[in-house]
Every structure is written in structure tokens, then in C-alpha cells.
DOTI-5398 format. One line per field, with one value per residue (C-alpha): residue number from 1; y, x, z. Coordinates in steps of 0.25 Angstrom, whole numbers. Layout:
BEGIN
k: (NUM|...)
y: (Y|...)
x: (X|...)
z: (Z|...)
//
This chain:
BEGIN
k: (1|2|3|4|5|6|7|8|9|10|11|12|13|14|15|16|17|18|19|20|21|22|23|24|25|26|27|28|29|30|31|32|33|34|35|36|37|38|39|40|41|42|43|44|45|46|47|48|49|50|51|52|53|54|55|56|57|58|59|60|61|62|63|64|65|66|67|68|69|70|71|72|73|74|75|76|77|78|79|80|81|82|83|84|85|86|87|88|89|90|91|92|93|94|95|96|97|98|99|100|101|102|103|104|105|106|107|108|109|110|111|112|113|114|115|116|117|118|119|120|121|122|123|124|125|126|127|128|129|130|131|132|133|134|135|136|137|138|139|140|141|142|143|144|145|146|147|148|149|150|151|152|153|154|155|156|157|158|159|160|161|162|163|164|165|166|167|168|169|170|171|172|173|174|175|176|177|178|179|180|181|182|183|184|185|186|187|188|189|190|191|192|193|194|195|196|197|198|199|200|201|202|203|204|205|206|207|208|209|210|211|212|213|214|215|216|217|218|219|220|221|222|223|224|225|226|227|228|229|230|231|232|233|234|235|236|237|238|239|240|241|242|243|244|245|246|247|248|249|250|251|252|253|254|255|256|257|258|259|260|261|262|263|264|265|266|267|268|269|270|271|272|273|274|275|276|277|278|279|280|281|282|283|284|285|286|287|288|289|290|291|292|293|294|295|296|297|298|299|300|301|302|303|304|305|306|307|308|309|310|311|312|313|314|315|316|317|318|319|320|321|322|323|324|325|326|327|328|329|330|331|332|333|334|335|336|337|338|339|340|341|342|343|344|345|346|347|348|349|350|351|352|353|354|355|356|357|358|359|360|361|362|363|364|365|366|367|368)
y: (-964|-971|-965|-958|-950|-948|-942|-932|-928|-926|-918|-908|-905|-904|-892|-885|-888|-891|-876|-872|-885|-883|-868|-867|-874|-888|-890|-905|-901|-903|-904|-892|-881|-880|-870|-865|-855|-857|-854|-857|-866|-860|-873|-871|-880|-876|-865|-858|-857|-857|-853|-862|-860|-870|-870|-876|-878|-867|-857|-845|-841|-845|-838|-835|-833|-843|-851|-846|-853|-847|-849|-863|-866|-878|-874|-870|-857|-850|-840|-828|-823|-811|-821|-821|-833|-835|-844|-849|-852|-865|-862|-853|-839|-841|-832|-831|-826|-820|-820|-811|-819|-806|-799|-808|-803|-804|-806|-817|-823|-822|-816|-804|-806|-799|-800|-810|-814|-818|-819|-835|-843|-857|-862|-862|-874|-871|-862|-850|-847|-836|-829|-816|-806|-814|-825|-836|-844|-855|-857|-868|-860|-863|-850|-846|-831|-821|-812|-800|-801|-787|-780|-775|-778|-786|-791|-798|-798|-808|-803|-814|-825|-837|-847|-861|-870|-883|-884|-877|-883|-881|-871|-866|-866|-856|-858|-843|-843|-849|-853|-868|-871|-886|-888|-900|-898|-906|-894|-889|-872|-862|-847|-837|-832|-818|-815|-825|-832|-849|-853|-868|-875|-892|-903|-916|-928|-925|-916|-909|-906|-903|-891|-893|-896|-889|-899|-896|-899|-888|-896|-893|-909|-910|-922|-925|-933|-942|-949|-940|-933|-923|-915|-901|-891|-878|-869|-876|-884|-898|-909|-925|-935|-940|-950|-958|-958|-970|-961|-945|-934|-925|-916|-907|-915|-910|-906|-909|-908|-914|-923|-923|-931|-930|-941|-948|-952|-966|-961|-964|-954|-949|-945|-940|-936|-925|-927|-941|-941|-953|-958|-957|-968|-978|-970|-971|-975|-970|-973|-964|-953|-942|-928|-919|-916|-921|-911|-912|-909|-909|-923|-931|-929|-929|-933|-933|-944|-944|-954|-945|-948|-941|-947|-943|-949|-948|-944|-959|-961|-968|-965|-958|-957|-956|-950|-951|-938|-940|-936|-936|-926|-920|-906|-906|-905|-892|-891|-878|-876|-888|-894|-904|-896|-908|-904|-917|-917|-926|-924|-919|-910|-897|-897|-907|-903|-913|-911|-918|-933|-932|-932|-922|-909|-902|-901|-889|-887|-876|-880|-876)
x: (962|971|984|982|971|981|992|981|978|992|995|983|986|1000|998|991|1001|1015|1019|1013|1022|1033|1037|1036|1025|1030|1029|1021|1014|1000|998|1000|989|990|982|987|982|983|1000|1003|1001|1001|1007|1003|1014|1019|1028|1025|1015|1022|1017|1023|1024|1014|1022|1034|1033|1043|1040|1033|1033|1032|1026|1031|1046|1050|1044|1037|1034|1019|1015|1012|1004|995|980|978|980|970|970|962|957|964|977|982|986|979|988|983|994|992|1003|1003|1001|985|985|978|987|986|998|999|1007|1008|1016|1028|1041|1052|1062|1055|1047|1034|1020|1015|1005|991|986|984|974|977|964|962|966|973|977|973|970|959|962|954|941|942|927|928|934|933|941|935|946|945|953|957|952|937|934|930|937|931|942|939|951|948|950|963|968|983|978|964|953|942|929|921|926|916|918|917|922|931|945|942|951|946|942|928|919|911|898|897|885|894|906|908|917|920|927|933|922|914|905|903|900|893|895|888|899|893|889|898|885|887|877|877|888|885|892|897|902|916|926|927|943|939|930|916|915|902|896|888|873|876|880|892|901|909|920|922|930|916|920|908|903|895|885|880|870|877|865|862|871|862|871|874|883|884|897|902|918|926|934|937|935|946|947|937|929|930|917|918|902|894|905|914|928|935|943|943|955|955|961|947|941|927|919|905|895|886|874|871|877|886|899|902|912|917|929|943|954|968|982|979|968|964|963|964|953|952|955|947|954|947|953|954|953|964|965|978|981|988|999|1003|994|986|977|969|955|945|930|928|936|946|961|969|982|988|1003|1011|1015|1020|1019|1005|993|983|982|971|977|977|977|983|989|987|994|990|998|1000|1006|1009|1015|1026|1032|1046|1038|1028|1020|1017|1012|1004|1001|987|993|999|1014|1022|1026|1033|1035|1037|1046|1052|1064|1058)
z: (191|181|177|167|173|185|175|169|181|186|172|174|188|187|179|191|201|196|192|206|213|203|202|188|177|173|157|157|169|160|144|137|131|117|106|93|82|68|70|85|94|108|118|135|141|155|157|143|133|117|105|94|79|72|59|65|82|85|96|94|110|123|136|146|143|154|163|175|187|188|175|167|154|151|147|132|126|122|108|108|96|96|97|112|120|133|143|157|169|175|183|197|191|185|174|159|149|136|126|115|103|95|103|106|115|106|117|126|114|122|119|128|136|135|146|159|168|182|191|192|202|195|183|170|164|152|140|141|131|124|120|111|121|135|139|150|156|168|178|187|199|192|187|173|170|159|154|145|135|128|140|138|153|152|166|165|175|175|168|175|185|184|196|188|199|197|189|175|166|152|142|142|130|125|115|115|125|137|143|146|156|162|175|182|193|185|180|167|167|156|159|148|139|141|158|162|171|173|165|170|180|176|183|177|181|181|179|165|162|147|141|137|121|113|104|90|96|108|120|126|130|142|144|160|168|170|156|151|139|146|136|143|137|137|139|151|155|157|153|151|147|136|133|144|139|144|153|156|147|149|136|129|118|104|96|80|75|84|88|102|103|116|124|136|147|144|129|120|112|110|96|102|94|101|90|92|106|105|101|85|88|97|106|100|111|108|116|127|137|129|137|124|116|102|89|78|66|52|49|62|76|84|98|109|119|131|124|116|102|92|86|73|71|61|65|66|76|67|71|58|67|77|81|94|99|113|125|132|125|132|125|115|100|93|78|71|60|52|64|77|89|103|114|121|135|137|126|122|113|118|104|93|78|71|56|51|52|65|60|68|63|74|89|100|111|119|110|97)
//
């Protein structure tokens, strides 16, 4: 394994352990979660989660007031509809939570907390998916859990447990008939949205760190570990490759039309086209792995690499700039209000904002 792959490896686990070996979660343990709204962007990054101002970078809140030992925030936050933030705990104490920004403590400067769920039995690592009223979160302990979220209960209790098996470390997907679920087992699982049965349990080649991606002629695409595009049919969950990429597949590809873009650990990155099943251009190599998966902007699309770059490119494949942010980036860009959020790790910066061009408008840190 070359040493890069060794230092991802390092990275990811650390998140699982260090807070455990450490006493208390270690900012830097793992890259950040990151979503935003149309006004804030809500930042996962060790021992708090922040909500941050897009306008101008400041501080909105934080949670929890200090640092706890048994709590520690890397995977994505996800926003309801009804505008809670749901957090999950990679550190010792294995709990969802859901913040309500609305009701904020004037004392402490942080939200309240609407309710929690405690029945798993590791860490969270995947951003929940949020379907109408029910929430379905996995865990690292392989299990998929359905959580009513109109239930009124401050402490939630699992409507459905669904044994998955392996490391489940990304979001499912939904397209409204079932729940997609990949696993680092190498498997790939459907449950109906609706009686919660397991539709189909597929195997593939390698492990799947990223979620499955729905494309525009039906299929559902998975990127593995194999260095293969996988194509799946999400009735029944039949299935083969279809790209052979140069080296891993670590992200979630991204669907624009019947096109996939997605990146692979050696730093190249992929325009696929699903309709003629082949490559629309020859795989762009930038200055480093990829693990983020691309954002597609109206304009461009934009894709992070470990050294620290963004890079635009057209739909050509054409690069239309590139800026050095620093650090190392593994978070998948998020765009929101008119602005390109990075969180970097390694920086002496939590949060970049980009404007359209790549120029810096502001940063975040606890100092702000």
C-alpha cells in the first residue's frame, strides 16, 4: 500500500479510536462534516459542532458548550425539513442528536436539544437520510436504524433495527421506492422505504467507502475500492462494472444528466457518461488523490484534492482555475449562498469561502 493510502487509512481510523485512547476527541483526528442552508454553514470538527454566519464567517454557535471527552463530531450534519440539525458522536458515548437553532441559550450560546437517540452501539460516521417524517441512520456497529421524528419522544427509540453487516460508513439513498445502503463488507443492500424488508444484499469486489449515486437511465453506480464503477439495478439488485478507474474509488460520484464525475486515489478524475457507457473525455490528473466527490456548479465543476487545491473545470474537462487553499481536503465542497464553503484539515483555518472565481472571501476559526 503506498503512503498515501497508509495516511487515509490512518486518518479515518483515528476517528474511531483516538477519543476512546485519548480521553477527550482530538480536533484533526479525521476531515470535518460540513452542510450549509441558504445562511449557515454547519461545520463537524472534533469536539464541537458551529454554526457560522455565511455573510461574514463569524460564529453563530457552537455545541456543546465545552469539550466533552465522550463526545466528538466528524460525519455531516444533516438538516431537516423542519430545520433541525441532526449530529452523530464518533466519540465513546454513540448518540444522534438533534439541535434546534431556533431556540438558542442566551447564556451558553448554544441550541437546545430536541431530542437524542442512544441505542447503537459505535460510532457515527454517515450523515443520516431524512425521508418525510422517518429518519434512517447507519451505524458503524452495521446496523441501519428507522427513527419516527414526529413522535414527540425527547428520547428516541428505534422503529425498525435492520442488521446490514460490515462498516456502514456513508449516507443511504433513497429513490423513494427503497433505501440504498453500501457497506465496507463489500455489499451493496436495498430495504423498501415503506416495511423496511432487505429487498436485495449484492456483493462486489471491494469495499464501498462512498454512497451509491442514482443515475438518469434508472441504474443505481457504486465506486469500490476494486478501482470499479459498478452499475446495479435497483429493483433487483443484478449488477456489473462498468469503468475500470486507474486506482480506488473512495468518494460518492456525482450525477449531472446522464453524466457521473467522481475521483479516484491516484488524483485523476472521471466524466462518465451513463447513456453511452463510456468516458466523455480522457481522465483529467490534478496535484494530488481525490477522496471528495465533485460539486457541480452551474458554471464549472469543482473538485478538491488532498494537496490542498480546487480546481474548476468546464464540462470538457478543461481546467478554468485552480486556487491553493491549504491544508489537505477531503470534505466534499459545499455551495451556499452564492459561496464555495472547504474545510480543509491542516490548516491554520477551520472554514474557507470561495466566491465564483476562486478568490477568498473569508475564513473561520474558534477565534472569530
Amino acid at each position: 500500500m503506498s503512503k498515501k493510502l497508509v495516511f487515509i487509512t490512518i486518518v479515518l481510523f483515528a476517528a474511531v479510536f483516538l477519543s476512546a485512547c485519548t480521553g477527550g476527541p482530538i480536533r484533526g483526528a479525521t476531515w470535518p462534516g460540513l452542510a450549509a442552508d441558504d445562511n449557515t454553514a454547519y461545520l463537524a470538527d472534533g469536539p464541537f459542532v458551529y454554526a457560522i454566519n455565511l455573510s461574514d464567517g463569524r460564529e453563530i454557535w457552537r455545541y456543546p458548550e465545552d469539550s466533552d471527552a465522550k463526545l466528538a463530531f466528524f460525519s455531516t450534519p444533516a438538516i431537516t425539513p423542519d430545520g433541525h440539525i441532526i449530529i452523530g458522536s464518533s466519540g465513546t458515548f454513540y448518540s444522534l442528536i438533534a439541535l434546534d437553532p431556533s431556540d438558542i441559550d442566551p447564556q451558553t450560546n448554544t441550541p437546545a436539544v430536541e431530542w437524542t437517540f442512544e441505542g447503537a452501539d459505535d460510532h457515527w460516521v454517515a450523515a443520516p437520510l431524512v425521508v418525510d417524517d422517518r429518519l434512517f441512520g447507519v451505524n458503524a456497529d452495521g446496523n441501519l436504524y428507522i427513527l419516527d421524528l414526529q413522535d414527540g419522544q425527547s428520547t428516541k427509540q428505534a422503529v425498525e433495527t435492520i442488521p446490514v453487516g460490515g462498516r456502514l460508513w456513508s449516507q443511504p439513498i433513497t429513490d423513494g421506492e427503497r433505501v440504498f445502503i453500501t457497506s465496507l463488507d463489500h455489499s451493496v443492500v436495498a430495504v423498501d422505504v415503506n416495511t423496511y424488508e432487505t429487498l436485495w444484499h449484492a456483493d462486489v469486489e471491494g469495499a464501498v467507502p462512498g454512497s451509491a449515486v442514482l443515475g438518469s437511465d434508472g441504474m443505481l453506480y457504486v465506486g469500490s475500492l476494486a478501482s470499479q464503477l459498478v452499475r446495479f439495478d435497483p429493483a433487483t439488485g443484478e449488477h456489473s462494472p462498468v469503468l475500470n478507474s486507474d486506482y480506488w474509488i473512495w468518494s460518492t460520484p456525482t450525477a449531472e444528466g446522464d453524466t457521473l464525475y467522481f475521483g479516484d486515489l491516484d488524483g485523476r478524475f472521471y466524466s462518465y457518461s451513463t447513456d453511452t457507457a463510456s468516458l466523455n473525455w480522457q481522465p483529467v490528473q490534478p496535484d494530488g488523490p481525490i477522496t471528495a466527490s465533485p460539486l457541480v456548479q452551474s458554471d464549472n465543476i469543482l473538485l478538491a484534492t488532498e494537496s490542498g487545491t480546487v480546481y474548476a473545470l468546464d464540462r470538457e474537462g478543461k481546467v478554468l482555475w485552480s486556487q491553493a487553499v491549504g491544508g489537505k481536503i477531503y470534505t466534499t465542497p459545499v455551495s451556499a449562498g452564492g459561496l464555495t464553503l472547504i474545510a480543509p484539515l491542516e490548516a491554520d483555518f477551520y472554514l474557507a469561502a470561495l466566491d465564483e472565481n476562486g478568490r477568498q472571501v473569508w475564513t473561520f476559526t474558534e477565534e472569530n
